[in-house]
C-alpha positions as CSV (number, residue, x, y, z in Angstrom):
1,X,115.9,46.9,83.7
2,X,113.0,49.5,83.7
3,X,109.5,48.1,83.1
4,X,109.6,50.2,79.9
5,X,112.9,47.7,78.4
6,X,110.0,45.3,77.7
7,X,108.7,47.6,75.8
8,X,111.1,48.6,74.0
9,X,112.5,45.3,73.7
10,X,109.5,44.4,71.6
11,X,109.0,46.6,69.5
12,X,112.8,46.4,67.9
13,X,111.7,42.5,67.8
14,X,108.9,42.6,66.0
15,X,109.7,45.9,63.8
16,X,113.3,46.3,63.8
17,X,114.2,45.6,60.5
18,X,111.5,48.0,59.0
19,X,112.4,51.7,58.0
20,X,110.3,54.4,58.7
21,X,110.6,58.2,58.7
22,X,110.4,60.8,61.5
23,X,107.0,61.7,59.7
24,X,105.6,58.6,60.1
25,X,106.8,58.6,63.6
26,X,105.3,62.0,64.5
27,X,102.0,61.0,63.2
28,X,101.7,57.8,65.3
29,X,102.6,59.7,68.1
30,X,99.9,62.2,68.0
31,X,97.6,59.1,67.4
32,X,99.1,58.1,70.7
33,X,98.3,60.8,72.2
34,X,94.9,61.6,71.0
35,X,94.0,58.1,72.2
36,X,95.8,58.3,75.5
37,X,96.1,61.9,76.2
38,X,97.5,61.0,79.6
39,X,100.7,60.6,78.1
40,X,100.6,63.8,76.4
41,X,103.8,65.1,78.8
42,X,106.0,62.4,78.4
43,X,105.6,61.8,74.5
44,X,106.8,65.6,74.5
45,X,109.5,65.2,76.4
46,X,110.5,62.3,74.4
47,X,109.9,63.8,71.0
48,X,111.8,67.5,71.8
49,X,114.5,65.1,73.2
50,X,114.8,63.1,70.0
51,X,114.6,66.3,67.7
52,X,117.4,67.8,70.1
53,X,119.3,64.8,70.2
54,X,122.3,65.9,67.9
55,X,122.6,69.8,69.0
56,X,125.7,70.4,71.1
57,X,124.1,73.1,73.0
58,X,121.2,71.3,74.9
């Protein structure tokens, strides 16, 4: 289990049956960012990931 799991874990416990779109998403992660901007790498990786998610070519 990565230290991340934990995470993770919580957030589909306490918000997991709420919908939200990938607007609402992108916004809280630049708030993320601007607050931590640290983390600005790794929140791009993860966001170009998510966008490429479904393309066979990547």
């Amino acid at each position: 289990m990565y230290f991340t799991d934990r995470g993770i874990e919580e957030l589909v416990e306490r918000r997991g049956d709420e919908q939200v779109s990938l607007e609402w998403l992108g916004e809280r992660l630049r708030d993320f960012v601007d607050l931590n901007p640290e983390f600005e790498t790794p929140i791009e990786r993860l966001a170009t990931w998510l966008a490429r998610l479904d393309d066979p070519d990547e």
